[in-house]
N, C-alpha and C positions, 0 to 999 in steps of 0.2 A: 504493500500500500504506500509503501513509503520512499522507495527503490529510484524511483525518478521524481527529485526534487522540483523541475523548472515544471513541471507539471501536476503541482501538490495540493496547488484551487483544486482541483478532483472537481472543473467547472461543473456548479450545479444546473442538472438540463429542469427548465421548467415552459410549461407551452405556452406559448407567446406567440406576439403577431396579432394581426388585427381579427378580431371575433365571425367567426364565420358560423351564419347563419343555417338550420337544414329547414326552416318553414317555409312552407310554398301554401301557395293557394290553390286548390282545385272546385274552386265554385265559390262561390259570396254567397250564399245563404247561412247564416248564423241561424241556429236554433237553441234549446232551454241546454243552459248549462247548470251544472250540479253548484250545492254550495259549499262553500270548500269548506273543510274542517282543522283551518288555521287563521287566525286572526289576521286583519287588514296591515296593525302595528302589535308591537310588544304593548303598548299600554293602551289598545281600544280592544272593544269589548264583540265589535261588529266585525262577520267575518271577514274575510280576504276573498279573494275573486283567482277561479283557476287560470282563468284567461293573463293573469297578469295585469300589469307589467313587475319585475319583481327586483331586490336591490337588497342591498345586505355588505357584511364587509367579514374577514374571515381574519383571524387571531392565533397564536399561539397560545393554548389553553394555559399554559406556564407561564407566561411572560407577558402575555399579551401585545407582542408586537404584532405588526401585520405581515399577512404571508401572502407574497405576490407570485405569480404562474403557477395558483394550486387549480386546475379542473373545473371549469365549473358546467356541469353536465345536468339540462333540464329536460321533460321528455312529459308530453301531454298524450293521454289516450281517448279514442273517441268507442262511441256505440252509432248504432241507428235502431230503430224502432220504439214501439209504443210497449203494445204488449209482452210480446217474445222479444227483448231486447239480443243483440249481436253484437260483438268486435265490431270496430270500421278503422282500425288500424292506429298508426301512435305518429306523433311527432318530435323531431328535437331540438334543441340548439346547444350548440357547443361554444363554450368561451372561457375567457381565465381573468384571474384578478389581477389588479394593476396594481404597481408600486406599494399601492397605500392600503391596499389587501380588498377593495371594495370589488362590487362584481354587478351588472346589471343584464338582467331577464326583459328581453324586449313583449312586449306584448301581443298574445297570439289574438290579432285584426281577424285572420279569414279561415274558417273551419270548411272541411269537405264536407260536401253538397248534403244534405240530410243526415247531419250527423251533430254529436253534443258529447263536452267535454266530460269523461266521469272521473280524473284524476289528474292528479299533476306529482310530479316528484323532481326534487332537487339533490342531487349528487354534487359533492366535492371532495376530489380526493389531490392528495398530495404526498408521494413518497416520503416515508421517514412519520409521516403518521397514519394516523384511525381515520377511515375515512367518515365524513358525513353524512348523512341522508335525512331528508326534511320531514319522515315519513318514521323512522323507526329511528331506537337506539343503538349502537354496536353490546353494548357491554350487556344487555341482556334479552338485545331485540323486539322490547318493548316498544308500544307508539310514543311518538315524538308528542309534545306537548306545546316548545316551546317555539316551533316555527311560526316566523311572522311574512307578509310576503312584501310590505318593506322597512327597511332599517332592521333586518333581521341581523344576528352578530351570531356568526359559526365560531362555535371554541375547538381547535382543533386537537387533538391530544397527542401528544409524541410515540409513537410505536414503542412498543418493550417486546422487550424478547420474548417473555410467556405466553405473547400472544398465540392464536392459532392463522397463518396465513390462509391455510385452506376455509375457514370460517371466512376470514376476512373478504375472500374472492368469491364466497355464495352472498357475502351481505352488501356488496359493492354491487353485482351484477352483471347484466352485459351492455351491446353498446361497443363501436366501431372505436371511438376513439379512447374508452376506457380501457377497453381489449389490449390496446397499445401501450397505454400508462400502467399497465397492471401486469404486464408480462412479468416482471423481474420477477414478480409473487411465484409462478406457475413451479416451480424447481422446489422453493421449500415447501408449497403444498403437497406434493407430488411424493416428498419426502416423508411428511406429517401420515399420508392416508397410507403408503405402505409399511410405517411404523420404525422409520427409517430418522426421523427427526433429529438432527444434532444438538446434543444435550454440554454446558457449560456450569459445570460444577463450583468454578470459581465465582458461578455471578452473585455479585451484590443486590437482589432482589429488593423492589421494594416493599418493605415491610417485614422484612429479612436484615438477620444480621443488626448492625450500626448503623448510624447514622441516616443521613435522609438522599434521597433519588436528587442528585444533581445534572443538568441539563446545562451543556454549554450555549444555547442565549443566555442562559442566567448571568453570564460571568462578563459579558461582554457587550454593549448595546451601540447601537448606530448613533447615538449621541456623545459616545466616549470615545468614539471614533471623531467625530465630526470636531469633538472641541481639540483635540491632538492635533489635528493632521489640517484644520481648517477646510475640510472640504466641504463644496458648496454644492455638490448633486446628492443624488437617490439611490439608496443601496435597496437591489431583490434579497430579503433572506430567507432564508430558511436551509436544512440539513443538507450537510454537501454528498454527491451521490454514490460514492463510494459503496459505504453499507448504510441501513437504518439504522437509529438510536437503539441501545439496549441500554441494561441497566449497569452494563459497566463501559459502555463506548459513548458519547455523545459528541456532535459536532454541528455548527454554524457556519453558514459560507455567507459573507454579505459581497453581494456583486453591485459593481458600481454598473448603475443604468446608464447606457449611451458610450460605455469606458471602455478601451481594453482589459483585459487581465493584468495591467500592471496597476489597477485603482483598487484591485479585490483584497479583500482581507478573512480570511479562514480561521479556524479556530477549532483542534480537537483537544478532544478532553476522553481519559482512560480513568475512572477507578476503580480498583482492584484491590487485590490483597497487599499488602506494604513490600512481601516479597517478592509478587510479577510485577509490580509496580518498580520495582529496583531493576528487573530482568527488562522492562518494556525504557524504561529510558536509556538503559545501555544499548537497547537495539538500535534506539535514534543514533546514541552517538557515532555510532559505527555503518550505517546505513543513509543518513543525510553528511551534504558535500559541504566543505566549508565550512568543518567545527572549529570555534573555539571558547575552550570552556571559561566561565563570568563565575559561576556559584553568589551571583548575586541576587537572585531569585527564590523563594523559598529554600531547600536544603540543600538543591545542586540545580547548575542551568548552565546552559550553553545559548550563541548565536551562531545563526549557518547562513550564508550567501552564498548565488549561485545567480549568475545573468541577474536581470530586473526584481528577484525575489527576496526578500530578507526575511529571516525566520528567528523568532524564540522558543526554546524550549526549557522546558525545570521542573525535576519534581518535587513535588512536598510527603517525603520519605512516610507520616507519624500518620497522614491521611490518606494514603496511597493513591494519591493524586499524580497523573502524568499530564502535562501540556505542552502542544507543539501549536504555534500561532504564525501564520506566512499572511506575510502582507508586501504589496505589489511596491517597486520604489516610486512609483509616483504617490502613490498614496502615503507609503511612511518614505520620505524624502531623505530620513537618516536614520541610521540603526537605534538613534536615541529615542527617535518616534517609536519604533520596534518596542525596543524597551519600556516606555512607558505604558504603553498597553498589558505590556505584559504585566505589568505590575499595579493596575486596575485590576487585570484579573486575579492576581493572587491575593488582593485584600478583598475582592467578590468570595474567595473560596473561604482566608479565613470571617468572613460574615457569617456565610450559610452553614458551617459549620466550626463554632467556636472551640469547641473541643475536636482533641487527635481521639483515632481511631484503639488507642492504647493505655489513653486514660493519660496523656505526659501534658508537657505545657505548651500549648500555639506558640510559633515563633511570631 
């Protein structure tokens, strides 16, 4: 993962590009649509309309930033008849959120010719977590309550590794351009149904073991960027595509909008047991180009350059904390930029967790 440095943004892919529509018209006759059973807003009382138009903005459930090029996949179904009602097929639209995590559902104008809406569902998914849906919950496939069809706010949850992916891919669904986005899943499903699952005994579960489930946005935000480095554009973030978050891997990729790869700024985070924790930051040293060790960062740290990229790394030994943080030289302009981030996030880590994993003293 770590083997080819100038390439260690692990740029995250998210879908972008301008919103491509699949609604077509095949007749302008409108007839009785259903009433939906989601409220207009979060705080009116009167339903919402399946026809649309629909908007919402989507969040990191942890952190609450916002997560831009997550999925946003909507899909209306019609009937035709009175008595003996029938299928009359479905419609979609396909789009993604922008910068600022919002997302908007254009309004279904024209319905085919003798027919009427009997449902609507909203999908949004985004690798590295849980997906949504407007309609049910993941966690115990429950109906949704709290969908609104505008100013709704999607909390998205970070993936953990106990999850079931093959669960995950029957409660997502189908769908052309989900099919696409959901592929990486198909391997550890696949693995999960023939009992095949690969099992990590080191992991720090949460709700297991010490201490509490840390997540690298935690440690690091687009505004502690921004007062560092003075930068005046828009970072996409969210998990860079490498692998998804578990309970001992986490990682943030802020990609600067409209920038090369030399504006991006990355950020993973390991923790583990104090002694793979020792074994994982000796791999860094030995595996990323352009070490040289500082130990001025928690218990041990190094910097590494290579082309346009400057990297810190350090662990904090008592927490079994490993961080490796690259950021583009436009963006950190000097390795002292480098540094100083780094050292945002190690007073993030001792916040979230004031006490060492062994009962000793925080540095």
């Amino acid at each position: 993962m770590v083997a080819n440095f100038a390439h260690r943004l692990a740029i995250y892919v998210a879908l972008s590009g301008s919103i491509a529509t699949a609604i077509t018209a095949s007749g302008c006759v409108e007839t009785a649509v259903r009433t939906a059973p989601f409220r207009v807003r979060p705080d009116a009382a009167e339903p919402g309309s399946l026809q649309g138009p629909f908007d919402g903005r989507v969040v990191d459930a942890t952190t609450h930033a916002p997560i831009a090029g997550a999925l946003i996949y909507a899909a209306w179904t019609f009937e035709r008849g009175t008595g003996l009602t029938e299928p009359a097929g479905a419609k979609e639209f396909v789009g993604s959120t922008d910068a600022a995590g919002n997302y908007k559902v254009p309004r279904l104008d024209h319905l085919p010719r003798g027919t009427r809406v009997t449902e609507f569902t909203l999908l949004v998914y985004k690798r590295g977590f849980i997906a949504y849906r407007s309609d049910r919950r993941f966690a115990d496939l429950g109906l949704r309550m709290d969908f609104a069809q505008d100013d709704n706010q999607v909390l998205l949850e970070r993936w953990r590794n106990e999850l079931s992916h093959a669960r995950h891919l029957r409660f997502v669904g189908s769908g052309t351009a989900v099919a696409a986005l959901t592929q990486w899943e198909l391997g550890d499903a696949s693995a999960e149904l023939d009992g095949r699952r690969p099992r990590n005994g080191d992991d720090l579960r949460p709700g297991r073991g010490e201490g509490q489930y840390v997540v690298a946005a935690q440690l690091l935000t687009e505004t502690d960027i921004k007062a560092r480095t003075k930068y005046d554009g828009g970072f996409e973030t969210g998990p860079l595509s490498d692998e998804p978050d578990t309970a001992t891997y986490s990682s943030q990729h802020f990609k600067a909008l409209g920038r090369p790869e030399t504006w991006d700024v990355a950020l993973r985070v390991w923790r583990l047991d104090p002694g793979k924790a020792q074994e994982r930051y000796d791999e860094l040293l030995t595996q990323l180009p352009g070490i040289t060790e500082k130990d001025d960062v928690a218990s041990r740290s190094f910097i590494a350059t290579e082309n346009d990229i400057r990297g810190v790394g350090f662990l904090d030994a008592p927490r079994g904390i490993v961080v490796l943080m690259t950021c583009g030289s436009n963006q950190c302009i000097s390795q002292d930029d480098a540094g100083a981030l780094s050292q945002i996030i190690y007073s993030r880590i001792k916040t979230l967790l004031p006490t060492t994993l062994g009962g000793g003293t925080t540095r």
